[in-house]
N, C-alpha and C positions, 0 to 999 in steps of 0.2 A: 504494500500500500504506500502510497507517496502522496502527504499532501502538500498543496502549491499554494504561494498567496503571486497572484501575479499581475499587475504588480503590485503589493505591498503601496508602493510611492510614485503618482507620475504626475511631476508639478510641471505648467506650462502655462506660459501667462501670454492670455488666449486663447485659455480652452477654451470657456463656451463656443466661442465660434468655431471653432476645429471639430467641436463634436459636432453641432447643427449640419457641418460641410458633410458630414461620417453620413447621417443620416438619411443623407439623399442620395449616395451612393450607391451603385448595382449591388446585386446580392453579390453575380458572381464578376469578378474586375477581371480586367484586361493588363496582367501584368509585364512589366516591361523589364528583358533580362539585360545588367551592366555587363555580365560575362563575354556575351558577344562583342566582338572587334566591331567596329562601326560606328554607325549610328543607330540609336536607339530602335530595339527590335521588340516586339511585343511578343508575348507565349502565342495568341491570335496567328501567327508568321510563321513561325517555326515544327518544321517537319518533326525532326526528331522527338523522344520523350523529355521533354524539360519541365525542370520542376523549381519554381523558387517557395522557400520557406521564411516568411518573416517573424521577427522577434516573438511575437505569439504564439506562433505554432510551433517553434523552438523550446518554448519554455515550456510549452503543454505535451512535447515528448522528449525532453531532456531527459539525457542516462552521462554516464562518468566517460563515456567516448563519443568521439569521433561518428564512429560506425553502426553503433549500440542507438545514437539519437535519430539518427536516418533509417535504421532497419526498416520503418514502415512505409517507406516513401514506395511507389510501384518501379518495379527494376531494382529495387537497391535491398545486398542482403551485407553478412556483416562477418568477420573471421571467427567472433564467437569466442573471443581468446583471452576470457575474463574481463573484468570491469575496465581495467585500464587502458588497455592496449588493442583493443575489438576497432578494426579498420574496416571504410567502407567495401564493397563489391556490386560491382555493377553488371547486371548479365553474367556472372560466372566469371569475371575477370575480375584481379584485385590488384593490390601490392606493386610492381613496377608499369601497371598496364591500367592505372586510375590513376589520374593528376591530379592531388589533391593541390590547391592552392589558397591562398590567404591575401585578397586583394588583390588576384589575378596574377600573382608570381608564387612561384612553388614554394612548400616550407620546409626546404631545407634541414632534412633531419636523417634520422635513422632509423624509418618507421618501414621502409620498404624493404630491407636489408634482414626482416627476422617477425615474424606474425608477432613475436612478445614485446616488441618493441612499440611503444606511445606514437601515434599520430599528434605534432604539435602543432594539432588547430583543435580547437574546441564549440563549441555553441553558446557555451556560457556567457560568454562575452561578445558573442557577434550581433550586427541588425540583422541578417541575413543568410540565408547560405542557398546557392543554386548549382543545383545538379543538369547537369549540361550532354549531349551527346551529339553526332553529327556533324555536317562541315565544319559548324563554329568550333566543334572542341576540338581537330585536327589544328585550329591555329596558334594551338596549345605544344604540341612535338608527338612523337610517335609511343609514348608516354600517353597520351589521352585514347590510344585507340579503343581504351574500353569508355571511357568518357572524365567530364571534369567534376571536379567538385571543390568547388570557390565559397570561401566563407570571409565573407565581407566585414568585416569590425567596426568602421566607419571615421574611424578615430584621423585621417585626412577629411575632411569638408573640401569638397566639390562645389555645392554652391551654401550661400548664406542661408542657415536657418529661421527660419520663418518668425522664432520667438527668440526673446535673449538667452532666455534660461532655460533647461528641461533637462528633469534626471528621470531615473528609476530606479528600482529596486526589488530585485526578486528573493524571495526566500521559498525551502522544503525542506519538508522531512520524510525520511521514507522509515519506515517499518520492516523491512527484509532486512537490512543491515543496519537501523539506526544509523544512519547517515544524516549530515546536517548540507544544505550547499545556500551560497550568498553570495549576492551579485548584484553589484551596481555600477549604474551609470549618469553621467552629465556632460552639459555640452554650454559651456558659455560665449557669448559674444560681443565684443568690445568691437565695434565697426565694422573694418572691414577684417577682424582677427577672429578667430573661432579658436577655440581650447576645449578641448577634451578629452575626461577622466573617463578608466574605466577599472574594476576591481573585482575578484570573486576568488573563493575560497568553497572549497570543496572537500570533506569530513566521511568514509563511507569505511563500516566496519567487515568484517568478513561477511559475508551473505548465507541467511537459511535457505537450505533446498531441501526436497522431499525427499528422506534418506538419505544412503550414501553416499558420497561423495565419488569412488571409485564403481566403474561400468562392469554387469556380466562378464562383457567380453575379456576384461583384463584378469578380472578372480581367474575365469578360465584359464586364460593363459600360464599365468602363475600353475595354478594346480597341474595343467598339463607337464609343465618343468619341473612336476616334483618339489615345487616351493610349497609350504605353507603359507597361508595367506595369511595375513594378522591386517583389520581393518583399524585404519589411522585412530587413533586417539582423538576424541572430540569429533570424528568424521561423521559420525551419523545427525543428519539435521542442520549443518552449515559445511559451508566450503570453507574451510581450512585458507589463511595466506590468501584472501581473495580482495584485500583491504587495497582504498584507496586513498589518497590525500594531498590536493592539487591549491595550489596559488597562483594566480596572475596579478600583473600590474600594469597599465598600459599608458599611457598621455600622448598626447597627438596637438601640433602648432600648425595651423591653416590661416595662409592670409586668400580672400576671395576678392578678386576684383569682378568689373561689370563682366568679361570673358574670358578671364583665366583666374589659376589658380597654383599655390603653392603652399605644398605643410610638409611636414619632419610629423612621426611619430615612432615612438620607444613599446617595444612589449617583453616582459618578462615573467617567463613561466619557469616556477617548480612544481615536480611533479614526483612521488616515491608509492609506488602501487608493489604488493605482493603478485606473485607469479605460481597461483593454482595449479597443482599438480605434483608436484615436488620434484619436475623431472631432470633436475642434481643429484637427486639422491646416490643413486649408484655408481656415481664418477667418483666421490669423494677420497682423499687423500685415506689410504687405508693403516696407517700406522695413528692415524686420531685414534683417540681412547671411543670408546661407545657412547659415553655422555659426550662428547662435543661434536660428533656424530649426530648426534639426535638432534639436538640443541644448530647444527644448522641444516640438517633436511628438513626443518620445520620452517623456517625463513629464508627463503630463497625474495629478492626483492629487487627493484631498480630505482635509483634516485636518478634525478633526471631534472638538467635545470638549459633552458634555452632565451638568449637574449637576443632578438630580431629587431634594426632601426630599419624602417623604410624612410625614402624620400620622393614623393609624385608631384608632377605638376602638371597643368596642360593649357590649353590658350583653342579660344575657338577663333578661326581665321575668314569664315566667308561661308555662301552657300553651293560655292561651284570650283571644283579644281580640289584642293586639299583644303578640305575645310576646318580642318583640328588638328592639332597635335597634342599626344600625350607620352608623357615617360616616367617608369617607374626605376628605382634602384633600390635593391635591398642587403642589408648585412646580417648575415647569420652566424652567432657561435652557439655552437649546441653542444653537450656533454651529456654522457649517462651512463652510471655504474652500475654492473648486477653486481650484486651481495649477495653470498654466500650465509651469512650473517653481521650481523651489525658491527659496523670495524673492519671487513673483511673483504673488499672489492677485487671481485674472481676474474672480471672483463670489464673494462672502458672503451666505449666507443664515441668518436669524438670525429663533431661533422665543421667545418669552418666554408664558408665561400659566400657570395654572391652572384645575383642573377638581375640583370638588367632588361628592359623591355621600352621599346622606343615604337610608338603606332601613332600611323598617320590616316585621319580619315578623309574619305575621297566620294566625291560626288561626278561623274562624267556624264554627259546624258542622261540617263535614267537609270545609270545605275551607281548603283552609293554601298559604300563599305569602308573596308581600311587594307593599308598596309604596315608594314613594320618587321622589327630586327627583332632577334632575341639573345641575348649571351648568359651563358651559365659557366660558374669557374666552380669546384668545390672539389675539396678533398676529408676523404671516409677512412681512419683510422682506427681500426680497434688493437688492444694490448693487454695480453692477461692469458691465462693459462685455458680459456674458450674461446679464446679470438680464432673462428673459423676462415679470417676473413684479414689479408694484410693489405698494409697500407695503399688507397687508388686516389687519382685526381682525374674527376671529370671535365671536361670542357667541352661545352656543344657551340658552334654559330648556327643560327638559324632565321632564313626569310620565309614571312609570309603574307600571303592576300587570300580577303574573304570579300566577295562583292555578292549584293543582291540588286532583281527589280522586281517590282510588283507593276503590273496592269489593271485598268479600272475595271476590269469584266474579273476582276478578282484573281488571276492567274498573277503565276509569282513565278523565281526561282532564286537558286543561291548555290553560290559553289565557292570552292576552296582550295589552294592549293599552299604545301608547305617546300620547303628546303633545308637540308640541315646536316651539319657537318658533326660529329659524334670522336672525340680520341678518350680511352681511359689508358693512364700512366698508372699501371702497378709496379712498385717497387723489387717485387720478385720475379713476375713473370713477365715484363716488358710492357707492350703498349700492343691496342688493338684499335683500330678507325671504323668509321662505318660513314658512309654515304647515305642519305636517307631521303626518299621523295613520298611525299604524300597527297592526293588528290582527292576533291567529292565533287559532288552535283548533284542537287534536289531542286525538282517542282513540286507544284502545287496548286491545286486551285479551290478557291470559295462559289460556296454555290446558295441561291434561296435560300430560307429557311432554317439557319445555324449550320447546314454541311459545310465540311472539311474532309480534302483529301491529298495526298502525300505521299511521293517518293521519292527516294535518294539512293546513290550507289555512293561508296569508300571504297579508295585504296591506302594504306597505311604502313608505312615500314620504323619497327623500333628497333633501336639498337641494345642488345643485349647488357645489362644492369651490371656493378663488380661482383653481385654473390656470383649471377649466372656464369661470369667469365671465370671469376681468380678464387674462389671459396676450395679451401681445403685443408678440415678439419673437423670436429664435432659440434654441432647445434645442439645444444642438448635442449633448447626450448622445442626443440620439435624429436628431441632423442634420435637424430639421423647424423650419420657421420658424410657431409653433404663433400662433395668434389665438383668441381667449375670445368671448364675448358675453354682455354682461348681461341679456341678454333671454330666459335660459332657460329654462325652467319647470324645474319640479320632477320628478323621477325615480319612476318609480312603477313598482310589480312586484306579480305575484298569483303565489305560486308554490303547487302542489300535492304532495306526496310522501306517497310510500306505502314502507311497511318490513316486513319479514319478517326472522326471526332465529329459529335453531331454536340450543341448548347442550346440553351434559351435565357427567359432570364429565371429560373430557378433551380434548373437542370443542366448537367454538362455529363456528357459518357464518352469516351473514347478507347482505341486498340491500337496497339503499335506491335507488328510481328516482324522478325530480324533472323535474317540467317546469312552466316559469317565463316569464310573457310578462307581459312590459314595455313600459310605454305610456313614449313622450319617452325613449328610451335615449341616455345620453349619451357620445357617442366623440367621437374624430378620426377627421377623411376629407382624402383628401386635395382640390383643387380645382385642381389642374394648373398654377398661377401659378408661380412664382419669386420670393425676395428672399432679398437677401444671398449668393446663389448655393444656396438649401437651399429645396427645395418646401415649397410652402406648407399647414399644415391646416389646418380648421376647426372648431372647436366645435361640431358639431351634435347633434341630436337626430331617433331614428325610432324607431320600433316594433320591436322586434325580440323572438324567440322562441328559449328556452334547453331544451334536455331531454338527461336524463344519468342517471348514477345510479352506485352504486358496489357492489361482488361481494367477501366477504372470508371469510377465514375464520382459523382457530387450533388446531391439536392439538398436545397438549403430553402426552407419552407416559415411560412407562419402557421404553427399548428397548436395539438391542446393545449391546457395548463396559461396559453397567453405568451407561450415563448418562440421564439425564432429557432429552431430545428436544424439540424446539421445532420446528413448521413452521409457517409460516404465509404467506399469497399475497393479492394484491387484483389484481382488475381495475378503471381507472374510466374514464369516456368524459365528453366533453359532445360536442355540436354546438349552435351558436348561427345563427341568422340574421336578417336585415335584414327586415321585411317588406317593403322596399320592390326585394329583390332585393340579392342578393349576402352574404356572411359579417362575421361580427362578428368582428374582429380580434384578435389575440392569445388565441386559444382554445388551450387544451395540449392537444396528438393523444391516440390512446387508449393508454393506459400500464398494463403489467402490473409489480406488483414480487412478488417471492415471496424466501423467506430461509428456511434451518434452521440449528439451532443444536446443539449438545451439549454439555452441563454433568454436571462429576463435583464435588459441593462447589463448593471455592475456583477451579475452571479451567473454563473454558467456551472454544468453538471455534465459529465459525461462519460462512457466509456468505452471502452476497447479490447480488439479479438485479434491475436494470431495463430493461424493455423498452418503449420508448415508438417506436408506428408511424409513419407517413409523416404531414405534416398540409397535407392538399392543398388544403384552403377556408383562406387565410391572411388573408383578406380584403384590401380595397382599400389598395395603399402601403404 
């Protein structure tokens, strides 16, 4: 159970008039996504599934991650990998093939490198977060070919805020782990100067679940090798080590003029969540005595502290030719230790670099988008007696252009194409390059009566990640003794999708169905050896083929009781397979969620379902 005060506090001077405006508002709005390069694009436009979530409906499914808060969204499922560290999945893709970013530039960390590792972007603290697929998210790198996921913060001002002053304030409590979380925000205005504060703090104790902790299939296992099984102490009825305990600080300097704009903003997050499972146990140093032995298979944890300044500005220039420019630059230093136990850090991984983004928007005839550059510099060190993984520095260049037009008989299109240069310098195994070209193209057309309809094709080439190249050692977060190879080619996908969407003004339903085949697909498998005592995988590469698609819908009604009504439900599915035989691993089974709501004014009630089926093709290990 979790309950919300949200917000607790939202002073604005102005309100009344701001709500009066609320009130004459459609039920269902025509939202308009920042993530796209361009000029402003509305959800109305866009083929792919896009999805924006604002402050409200963040705060009304916030969890301790990343991926855990978006689980519900349609397409989007989660690694599942405890309270901390649970990252998004989009379609059965995750980890180096989902961009997550923070204001349109990536966030720079160590989250795609290891499923236990924290994604450092949060909901806590953002206005926003938009989940993105299709040509736009190609002008992202070969990194989005599963799609983007941008969580906006706000703490840059774009344009002058409407009032001088305006904060908020959320608080909850949940009940499964007596967890406490607190968050706020303000925004002041001195002219043409905007300033703002943003803060939140997050408290979550190990979590009850229905019985034990450890699954059939392992007791099994065990018994079959002749072990004894002896169930964890304290394991029946919580998860053991599933504790979380997060802080941000963030402030943000904007000056606005009448068409441009400029701010600096600082964020700093700690972050030390426990690592469910215990899966150290067995490496441990074997001449410890058996109390100090116990005393750290019991606390396995990660502390984790990242300091991100950005700097954006941009300048709007005319309505024909280059009509805008904008550019971001960002600095990232990120650190974080597994501990063995307290005192005791087993592995540091430690990510430093910047990423720059320079986009120009463009109006030619009738068709309007942007162009622009991208550079990424960063280097991924870990050191410690699990570091599966030695020292890389990345560095990509990359051009791109997204243009669209739309026609007044409702017909549209939109295409994309990317460029991009890819070198990783590993310090042991040399250096590897990759050339990488990416294209799309989607129509569309409006018809009478709310119809929508939509298609697009992608091509997409990623260049393979440091775990995938230079990894060689044991992951014990996942208990596989993982091997890399620098000999990989390059990841390449063609995907097709088709959309239908019919609306009104109380109704909106729509389907988006996709299917995506991948030449050089690159996983782990396993190849039946042993070392260290943890099986061993491989790096490899095959052909494999993805198709899916997602079913959703929204009515938002004046119904009994006198309240304003909310329902809304998704189906989404994938299936992935190997051409060469057998499943692509770590696919999310087919998952229904559905939720209704009832709001009178200031109080709202409501709840929610997920129903996620059996997933019988788990693939190999």
């Amino acid at each position: 159970m979790k309950l919300r005060f949200l917000p607790l506090l939202c002073l604005t001077v102005g309100a009344a008039s701001a709500y009066a405006q609320d009130a004459e508002a459609p039920l269902i709005a025509d939202t308009v996504f920042v993530t796209i390069p361009g000029s402003d694009r509305s959800a109305d436009e866009l083929i792919g599934n896009a999805t924006s979530i604002d402050r409200e409906e963040l705060l009304e499914n916030l969890e301790a991650s990343l991926g855990n808060t978006l689980d519900r969204q349609p397409g989007v499922s989660t690694t599942f990998f405890g309270q901390g560290a649970s990252r998004p999945v989009l379609r059965g893709l995750g980890a180096e093939r989902v961009q997550v970013l923070t204001n349109g530039i990536g966030v720079i960390d160590a989250s795609a490198a290891s499923p236990d590792h924290q994604v450092s972007a949060d909901g806590i603290d953002a206005t926003k977060i938009e989940i993105l697929r299709g040509p736009a998210a190609l002008a992202y790198g070969g990194q989005a070919i599963g799609g983007v996921v941008n969580v906006i913060d706000g703490l840059i001002a774009e344009e002058l805020p409407a009032e001088p002053f305006s904060a908020d304030l959320f608080s909850a409590y949940n009940s499964v782990n007596e967890g406490t979380e607190l968050a706020g925000k303000a925004q002041f205005v001195n002219g043409p100067f905007v300033f703002s504060l943003s803060a939140s703090q997050r408290d979550f104790g190990d979590y009850e679940i229905p019985g034990g902790s450890e699954s059939t299939a392992l007791i099994a296992a065990e018994e079959a090798e002749g072990e004894v099984h002896e169930e964890e102490e304290g394991g029946e009825g919580v998860l053991e080590n599933s504790f979380v305990d997060t802080q941000t600080f963030s402030a943000g300097l904007s000056w606005v003029g009448d068409t441009s704009f400029f701010g600096v903003s600082v964020r700093q997050q700690t972050s030390e969540y426990g690592l469910p499972g215990h899966g150290h146990e067995e490496h441990e140093d074997e001449d410890h005595d058996e109390e100090e032995h116990h005393e750290e298979e019991e606390s396995p944890f990660i502390d984790l502290e990242q300091t991100r300044v950005e700097i954006r500005g941009g300048t709007e220039l005319g309505e024909a030719g280059l009509t805008s420019v904008r550019g971001s630059l960002v600095f990232v230093d990120y650190e974080h230790a597994e501990f063995e136990a307290p005192g005791e850090a087993g592995t540091v991984y430690e990510t430093d670099g910047f990423e720059a983004r320079l986009e120009a928007g463009t109006a030619f005839g009738e068709l309007n988008g942007a162009i622009g550059l991208q550079i990424l510099d960063k280097e991924l060190i870990a050191f410690g007696e699990e570091a599966f993984i030695t020292p890389t520095t990345t560095e990509s260049v990359a051009a791109f252009l997204y243009q669209t037009r739309e026609w007044d008989n409702g017909f549209g299109i939109e295409f994309g194409s990317r460029l991009e240069r890819v070198e990783l310098d590993n310090t042991v195994n040399g250096e590897a390059g990759f050339d990488l070209v990416s294209g799309s193209f989607g129509a569309h057309r409006h018809f009478e009566g709310g119809w929508f309809f939509g298609a697009q094709a992608s091509y997409s080439e990623r260049a393979p990640n440091e775990s995938e190249l230079f990894a060689n050692g044991p992951h014990l977060a996942t208990e596989q003794y993982e091997i890399g190879s620098r000999f990989l080619d390059k990841e390449k996908g063609l995907d097709l999708e088709g959309t239908a969407r019919w609306s009104n003004d109380t109704l909106s339903v729509g389907a988006n169905l996709f299917a995506t085949e991948f030449t050089d697909f690159i996983y782990l498998a396993p190849d039946g050896r042993e070392l260290d005592e943890l099986p061993v995988f491989l790096v490899t590469q095959e052909d494999a083929s993805f198709i899916g698609g997602e079913i959703y819908g929204e009515a938002v009604i004046d119904g009994p009781l006198s309240a304003e009504w909310t329902f809304d439900a998704s189906v989404d599915f994938v299936e992935a397979e190997l051409d060469g035989g057998g499943n692509v691993p770590f696919i999310p089974p087919v998952t229904l969620n559905a939720g209704a709501s009832a709001e009178w004014g200031a109080w709202e009630i409501g709840g929610d379902v997920t129903f996620a089926g059996d997933q019988d093709d788990p693939g190999a290990g």
